[in-house]
C-alpha positions in Angstrom: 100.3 46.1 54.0 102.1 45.1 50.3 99.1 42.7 50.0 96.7 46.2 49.5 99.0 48.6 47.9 99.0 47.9 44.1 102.8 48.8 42.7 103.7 49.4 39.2 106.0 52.3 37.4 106.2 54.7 34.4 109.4 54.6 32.0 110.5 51.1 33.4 111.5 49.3 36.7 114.6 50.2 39.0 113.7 50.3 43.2 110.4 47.7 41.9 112.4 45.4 39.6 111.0 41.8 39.7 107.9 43.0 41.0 105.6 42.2 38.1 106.8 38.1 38.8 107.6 38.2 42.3 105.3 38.9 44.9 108.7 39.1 47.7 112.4 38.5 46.0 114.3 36.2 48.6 117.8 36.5 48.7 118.3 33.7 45.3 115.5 36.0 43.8 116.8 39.1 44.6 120.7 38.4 43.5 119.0 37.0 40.1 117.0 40.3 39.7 119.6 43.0 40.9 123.1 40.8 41.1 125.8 40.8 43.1 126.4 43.4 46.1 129.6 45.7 45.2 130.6 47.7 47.8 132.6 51.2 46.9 135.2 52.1 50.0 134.2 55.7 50.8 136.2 58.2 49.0 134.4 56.0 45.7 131.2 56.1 47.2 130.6 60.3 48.1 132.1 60.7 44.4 129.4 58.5 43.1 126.7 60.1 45.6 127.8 63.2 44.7 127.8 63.0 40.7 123.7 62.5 40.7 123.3 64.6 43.6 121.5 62.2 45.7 119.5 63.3 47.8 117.4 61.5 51.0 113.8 60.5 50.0 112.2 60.8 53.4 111.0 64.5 53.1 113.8 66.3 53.8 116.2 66.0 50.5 119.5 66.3 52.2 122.6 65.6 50.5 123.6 61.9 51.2 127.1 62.3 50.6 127.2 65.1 53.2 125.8 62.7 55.7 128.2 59.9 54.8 130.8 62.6 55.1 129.5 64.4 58.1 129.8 60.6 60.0 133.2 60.0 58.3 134.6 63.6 59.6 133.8 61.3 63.1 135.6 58.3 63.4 139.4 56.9 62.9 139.5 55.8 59.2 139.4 51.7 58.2 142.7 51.0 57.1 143.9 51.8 53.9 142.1 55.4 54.1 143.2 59.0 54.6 145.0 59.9 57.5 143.1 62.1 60.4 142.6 65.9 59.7 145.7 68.0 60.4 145.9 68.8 64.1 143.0 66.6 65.1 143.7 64.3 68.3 143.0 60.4 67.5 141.3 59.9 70.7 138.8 62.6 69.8 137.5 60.5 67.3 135.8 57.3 67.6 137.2 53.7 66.1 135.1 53.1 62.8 133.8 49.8 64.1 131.8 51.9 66.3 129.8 53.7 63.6 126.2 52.4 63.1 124.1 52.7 59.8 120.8 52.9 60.4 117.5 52.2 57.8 114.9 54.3 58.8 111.8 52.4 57.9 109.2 54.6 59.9 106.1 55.6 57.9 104.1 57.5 60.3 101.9 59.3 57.5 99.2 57.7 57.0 99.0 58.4 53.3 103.0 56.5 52.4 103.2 52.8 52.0 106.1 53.3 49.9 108.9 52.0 52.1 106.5 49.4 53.6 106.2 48.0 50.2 110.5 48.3 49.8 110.6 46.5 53.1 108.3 43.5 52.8 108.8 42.9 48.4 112.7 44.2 48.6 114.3 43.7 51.7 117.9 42.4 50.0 117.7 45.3 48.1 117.2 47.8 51.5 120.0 45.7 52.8 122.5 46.2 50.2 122.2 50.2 50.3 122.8 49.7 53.9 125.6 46.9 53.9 127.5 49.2 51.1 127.7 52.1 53.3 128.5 50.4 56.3 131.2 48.9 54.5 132.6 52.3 53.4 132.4 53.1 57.2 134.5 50.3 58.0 131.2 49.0 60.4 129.0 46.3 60.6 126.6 47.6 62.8 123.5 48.2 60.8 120.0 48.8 62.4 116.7 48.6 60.8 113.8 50.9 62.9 110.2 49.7 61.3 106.7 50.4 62.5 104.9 47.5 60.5 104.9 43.9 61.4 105.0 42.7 58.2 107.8 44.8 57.0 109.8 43.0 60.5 108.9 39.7 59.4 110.3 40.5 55.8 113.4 42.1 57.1 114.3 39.5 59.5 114.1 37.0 57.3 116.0 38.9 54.6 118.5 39.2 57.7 118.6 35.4 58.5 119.1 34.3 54.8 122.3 36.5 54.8 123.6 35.5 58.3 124.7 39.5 58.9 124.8 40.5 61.8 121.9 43.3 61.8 119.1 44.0 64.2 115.5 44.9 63.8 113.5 47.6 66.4 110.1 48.7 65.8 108.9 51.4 66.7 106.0 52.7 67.6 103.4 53.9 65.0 103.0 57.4 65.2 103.4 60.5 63.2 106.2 61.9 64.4 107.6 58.4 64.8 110.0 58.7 61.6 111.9 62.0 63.0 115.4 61.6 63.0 115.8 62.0 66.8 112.6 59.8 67.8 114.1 56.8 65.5 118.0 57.7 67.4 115.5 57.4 71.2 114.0 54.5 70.4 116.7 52.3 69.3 118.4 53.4 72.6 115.9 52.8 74.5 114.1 55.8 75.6 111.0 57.8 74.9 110.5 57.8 71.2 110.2 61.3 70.9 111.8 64.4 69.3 114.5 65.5 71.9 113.9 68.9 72.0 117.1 70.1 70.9 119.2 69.8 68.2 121.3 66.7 68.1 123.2 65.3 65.0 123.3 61.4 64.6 126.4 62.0 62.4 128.1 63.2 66.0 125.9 61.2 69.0 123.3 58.6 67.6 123.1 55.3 68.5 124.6 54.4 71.5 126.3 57.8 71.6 128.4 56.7 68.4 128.3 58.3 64.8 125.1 57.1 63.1 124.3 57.4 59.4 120.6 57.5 59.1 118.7 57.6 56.2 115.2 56.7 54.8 114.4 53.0 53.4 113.9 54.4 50.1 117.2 56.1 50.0 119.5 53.3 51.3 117.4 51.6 48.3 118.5 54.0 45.9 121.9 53.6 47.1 122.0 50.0 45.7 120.6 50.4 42.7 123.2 53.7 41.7 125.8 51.5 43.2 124.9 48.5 40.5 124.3 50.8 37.5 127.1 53.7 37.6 126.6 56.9 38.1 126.0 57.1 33.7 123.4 54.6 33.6 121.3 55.9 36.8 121.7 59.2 35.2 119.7 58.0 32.1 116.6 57.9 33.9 115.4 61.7 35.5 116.2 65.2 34.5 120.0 66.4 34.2 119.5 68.2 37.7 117.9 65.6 39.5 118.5 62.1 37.7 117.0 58.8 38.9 113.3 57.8 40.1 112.0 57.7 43.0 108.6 56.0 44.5 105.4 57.7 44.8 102.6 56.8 47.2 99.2 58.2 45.2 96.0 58.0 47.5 97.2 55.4 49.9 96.6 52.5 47.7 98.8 53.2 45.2 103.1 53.2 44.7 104.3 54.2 41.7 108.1 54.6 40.5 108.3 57.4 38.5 111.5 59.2 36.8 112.1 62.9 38.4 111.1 65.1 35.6 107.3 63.3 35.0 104.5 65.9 35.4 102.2 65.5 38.0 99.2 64.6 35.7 101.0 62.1 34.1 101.3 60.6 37.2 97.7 61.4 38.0 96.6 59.5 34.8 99.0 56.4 35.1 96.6 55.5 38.5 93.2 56.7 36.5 92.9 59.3 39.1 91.6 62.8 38.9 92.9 65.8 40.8 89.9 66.8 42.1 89.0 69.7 43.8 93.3 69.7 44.7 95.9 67.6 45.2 97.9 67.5 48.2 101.6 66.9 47.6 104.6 65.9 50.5 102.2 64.7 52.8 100.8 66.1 56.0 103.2 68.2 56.6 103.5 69.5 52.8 101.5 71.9 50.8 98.4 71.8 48.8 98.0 72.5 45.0 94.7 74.0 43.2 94.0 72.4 39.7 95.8 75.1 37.8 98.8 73.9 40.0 98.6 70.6 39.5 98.3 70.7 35.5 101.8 72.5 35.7 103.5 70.5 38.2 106.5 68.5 37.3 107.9 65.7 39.6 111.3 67.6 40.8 112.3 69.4 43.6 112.6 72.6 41.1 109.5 71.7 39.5 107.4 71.4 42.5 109.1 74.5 43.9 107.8 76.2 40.6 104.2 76.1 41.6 104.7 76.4 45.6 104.8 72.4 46.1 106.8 69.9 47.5 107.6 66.4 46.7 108.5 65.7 50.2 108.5 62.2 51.1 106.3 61.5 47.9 103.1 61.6 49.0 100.5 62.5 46.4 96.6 62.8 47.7 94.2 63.9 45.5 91.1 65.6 47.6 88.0 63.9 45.2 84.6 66.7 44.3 81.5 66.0 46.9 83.7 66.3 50.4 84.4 69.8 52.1 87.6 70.7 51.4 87.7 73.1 54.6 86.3 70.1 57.0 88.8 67.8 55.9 91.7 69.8 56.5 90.6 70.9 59.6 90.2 66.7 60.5 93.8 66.2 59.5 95.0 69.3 61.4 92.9 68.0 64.4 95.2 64.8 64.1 98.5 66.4 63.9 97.6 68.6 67.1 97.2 64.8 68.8 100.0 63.4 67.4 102.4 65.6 68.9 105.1 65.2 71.9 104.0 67.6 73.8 107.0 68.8 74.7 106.7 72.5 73.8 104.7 75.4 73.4 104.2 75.8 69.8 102.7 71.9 69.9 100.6 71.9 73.1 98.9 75.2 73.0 99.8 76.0 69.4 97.9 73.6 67.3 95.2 73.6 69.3 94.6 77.0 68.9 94.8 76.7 64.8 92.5 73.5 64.9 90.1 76.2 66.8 90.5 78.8 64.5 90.1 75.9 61.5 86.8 75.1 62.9 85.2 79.2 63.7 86.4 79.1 59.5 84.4 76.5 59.0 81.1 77.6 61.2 81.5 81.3 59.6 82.6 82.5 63.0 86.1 82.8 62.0 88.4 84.4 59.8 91.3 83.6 57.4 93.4 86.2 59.5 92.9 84.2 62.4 94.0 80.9 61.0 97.2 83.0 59.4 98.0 84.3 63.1 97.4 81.1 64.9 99.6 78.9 62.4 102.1 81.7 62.7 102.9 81.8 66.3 105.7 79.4 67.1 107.4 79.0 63.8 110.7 78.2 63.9 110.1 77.7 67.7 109.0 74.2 67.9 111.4 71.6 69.8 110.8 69.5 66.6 109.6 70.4 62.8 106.0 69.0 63.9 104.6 72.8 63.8 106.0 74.2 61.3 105.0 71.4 58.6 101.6 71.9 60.7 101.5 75.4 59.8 103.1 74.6 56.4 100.2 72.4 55.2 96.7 74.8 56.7 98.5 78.0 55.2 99.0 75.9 51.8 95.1 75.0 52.4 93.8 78.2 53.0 95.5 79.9 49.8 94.1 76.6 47.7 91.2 76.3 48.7 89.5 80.4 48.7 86.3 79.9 47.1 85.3 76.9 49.3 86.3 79.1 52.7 84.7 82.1 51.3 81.2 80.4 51.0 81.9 79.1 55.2 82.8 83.0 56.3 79.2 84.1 54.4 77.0 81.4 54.8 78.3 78.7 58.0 79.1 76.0 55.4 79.7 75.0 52.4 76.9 72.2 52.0 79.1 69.6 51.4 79.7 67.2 53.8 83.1 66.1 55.1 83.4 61.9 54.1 86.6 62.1 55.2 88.4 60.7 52.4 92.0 61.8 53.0 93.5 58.8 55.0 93.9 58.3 59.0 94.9 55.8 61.0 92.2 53.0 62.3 91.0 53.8 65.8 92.1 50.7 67.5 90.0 51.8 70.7 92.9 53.0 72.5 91.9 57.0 71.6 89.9 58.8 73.8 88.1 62.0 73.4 87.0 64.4 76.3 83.0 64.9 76.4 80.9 67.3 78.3 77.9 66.0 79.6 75.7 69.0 79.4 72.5 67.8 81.9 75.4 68.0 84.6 77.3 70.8 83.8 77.4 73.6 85.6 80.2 76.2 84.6 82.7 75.8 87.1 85.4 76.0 84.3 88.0 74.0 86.4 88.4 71.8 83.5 89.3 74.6 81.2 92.4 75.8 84.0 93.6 71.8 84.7 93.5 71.2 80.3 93.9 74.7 78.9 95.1 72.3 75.6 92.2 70.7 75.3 89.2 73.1 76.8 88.0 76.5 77.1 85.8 78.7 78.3 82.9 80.3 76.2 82.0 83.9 76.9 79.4 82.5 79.4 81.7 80.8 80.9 80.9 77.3 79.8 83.5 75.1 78.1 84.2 74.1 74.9 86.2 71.2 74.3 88.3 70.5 71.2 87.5 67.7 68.7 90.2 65.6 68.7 91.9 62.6 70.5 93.4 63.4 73.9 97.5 63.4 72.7 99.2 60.3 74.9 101.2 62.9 77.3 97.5 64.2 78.5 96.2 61.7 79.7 97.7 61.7 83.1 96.4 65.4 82.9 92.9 64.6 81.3 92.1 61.8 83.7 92.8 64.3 87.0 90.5 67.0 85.0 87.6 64.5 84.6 87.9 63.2 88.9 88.6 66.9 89.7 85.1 68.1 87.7 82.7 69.5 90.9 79.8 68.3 88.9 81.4 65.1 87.6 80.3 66.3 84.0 83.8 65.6 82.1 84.1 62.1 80.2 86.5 60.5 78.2 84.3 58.5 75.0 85.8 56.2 72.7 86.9 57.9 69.3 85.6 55.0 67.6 82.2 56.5 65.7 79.4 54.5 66.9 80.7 53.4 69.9 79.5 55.5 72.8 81.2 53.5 76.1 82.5 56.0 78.2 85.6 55.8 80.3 87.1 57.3 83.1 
């Protein structure tokens, strides 16, 4: 992955430091570039935390001395620290040996490489963020969860040339891969999935024990406020937010940029235009029209000035010549198969507003209709999958007016969709359901045994959704096609081009 993502930074180095001589630092490397590890004991560490307000850099922004706090508040102090709460019971708290750190290194979005480029050119300094809060802890159990091969390779090596005593799981690559309580499932073993309800690591994460988890990027971070002081990371960045963070600009391009750069800076730094809109926190965050993006300013408060997020800082710029309706509606076709399943909001829910995308886009549809169907289930969903769903077509449909307004009158745009924003390589795997039409014959028991995925026209005849059949239909989708009366249903390869059919 690192050798196809081209890194560099605006207003110097910090996360990338030694990049522009090293194409990986090793551990002699790495302790030239960045120094020695120092390691805080906690009450040193929130204060420093807490003075630049850092926050996560995996989407979310959460306060990390709240989480370092919130797994504190959990276990029996190392020795040497303050005493338990007054009238907490010791044996309702777990020994701080038991508390496990954990580097989140899933990038299910296809659009970030930034912590696959941390993982595989920086591993030592990923480690230290995560050694120096463990060490605050009073732990040594420390977990790193990636998706990519090479980023394992990197890590276990970086691993092997300390001697710590760390562990590496991957995970499986999928979108909703990175959530918090997928990461927690798979490193115990279990379906690596959202669990439905809410469950804090900070209380019952790995193992059942307290678990600090945080993004690569942040645990990062960590190190690098850790080496400079809270004064000298505070150079960098605006007085609200200080520091950089890393950027991941069309899906080929990371870029560490100070908080307070405006978006077009960035924009101009990789010699790319904005286009017809830029897309800003990834899939599940919000698009900005050109008027947006020229006023845009890399900040939470910035972004939140012109309805934008910077997420987990993904930037993707939609380029002029693509339909900007049929490309959303091929991302939001993804999303509704990359979901658990597990709920309503997510099995019947984005189906219906990749449906309603699509009427948009043949001029059957209406606006209202996208609004109502990304509406129902907000805030319902067993996961955020959903709402950042809904978060990202509502976003698109306020961005991009004139472009839907000439689908309602006319059927289309004339543009064609190239599909430029980026998805994952079919690896043959995917399926898609397929009706073969000199067979069928309207029975419609396809539409009742796959609601999801089919249904019925106003003649009666089915109309199947475009997109991959989700992993937790198959079972479903494979007693639909045996089950047809006219033996009409297929699953086809999603690959374009290849037209082998499977059953």
């Amino acid at each position: 992955m690192s050798s196809t993502v081209t890194v560099s930074n605006i207003g110097g180095p910090r996360l990338t430091l030694g990049f522009d001589r090293f194409e990986r630092l090793d551990l002699d490397r790495h302790l030239a570039v960045h120094g020695k590890l120092y390691a805080p004991v906690l009450d040193d560490l929130v204060k420093l935390a807490e003075q630049v307000d850092m926050r996560g850099r995996g989407g979310a922004g959460f306060p990390f001395a709240r989480k370092l706090m919130a797994v504190a508040a959990q276990i029996t102090s190392p020795e040497g620290a303050s005493e338990l709460l007054p009238g907490e019971a010791a044996d309702r708290r777990r020994s701080h040996e038991d508390a496990v750190v954990v580097v989140n290194g899933a990038e299910g979005e296809p659009g970030s490489s930034k912590d696959k480029v941390l993982l595989t050119r920086a591993p030592h300094l990923v480690l230290d963020g995560a050694v120096i809060a463990a060490t605050a802890l009073g732990t040594q159990r420390i977990v790193v969860a990636v998706e990519d091969d090479e980023a394992a390779r990197s890590v276990r090596a970086a691993i092997a040339e300390r001697a710590m005593p760390a562990r590496v799981v991957r995970l499986t690559e999928r979108f909703i891969s990175g959530e918090s309580g997928s990461v927690i499932r798979a490193i115990n073993g279990e379906t690596p999935i959202p669990p439905g309800v809410k469950v804090r690591a900070s209380e019952s994460g790995v193992d059942g024990f307290p678990t600090l988890l945080s993004n690569t990027e942040t645990f990062a971070q960590l190190a690098v406020l850790t080496s400079l002081g809270p004064d000298l990371y505070a150079s960098a960045g605006t007085e609200d937010e200080p520091g950089t963070t890393l950027l991941t600009i069309g899906g080929t391009r990371v870029v560490e940029a100070p908080y307070g750069t405006p978006l077009q800076a960035v924009l101009d730094h990789c010699d790319v235009p904005p286009g017809q809109g830029v897309l800003v926190g990834g899939y599940h965050g919000m698009w900005l029209d050109p008027l947006g993006v020229a006023r845009a300013v890399l900040s939470r408060k910035g972004m939140r000035a012109v309805n934008g997020t910077v997420g987990a800082g993904i930037i993707l710029p939609l380029g002029q010549g693509t339909c900007p309706l049929g490309e959303v509606t091929r991302i939001a076709s993804y999303l509704a198969a990359q979901s658990a399943g597990q709920c309503g909001p997510c099995r019947l829910g984005l189906p219906d507003v990749v449906r309603t995308l699509t009427a948009l886009a043949d001029g059957s549809g209406s606006i209202d209709d996208v609004r109502r169907a990304a509406g129902i289930g907000r805030g319902r969903g067993a996961c955020s999958h959903p709402d950042g769903t809904a978060k990202f077509v509502l976003s698109a449909v306020e961005a991009f007016g004139p472009d839907i307004e000439m689908h309602r009158y006319g059927g289309s745009c004339g543009m064609p969709v190239f599909g430029v924003l980026p998805l994952p390589v079919p690896t043959g795997a995917e399926g898609r359901v397929a009706i073969d039409w000199s067979r069928c014959d309207g029975h419609g028991l396809c539409a009742y045994l796959v609601p999801e995925l089919i249904q019925l026209d106003r003649h009666g005849f089915p109309v199947v959704l475009g997109s991959d059949v989700p992993s937790w239909m198959e079972r479903d989708v494979q007693r639909a096609v045996a089950m047809c009366p006219a033996l009409a249903l297929r699953i086809t390869s999603s690959i374009p081009g290849d037209s082998a059919r499977r059953s």
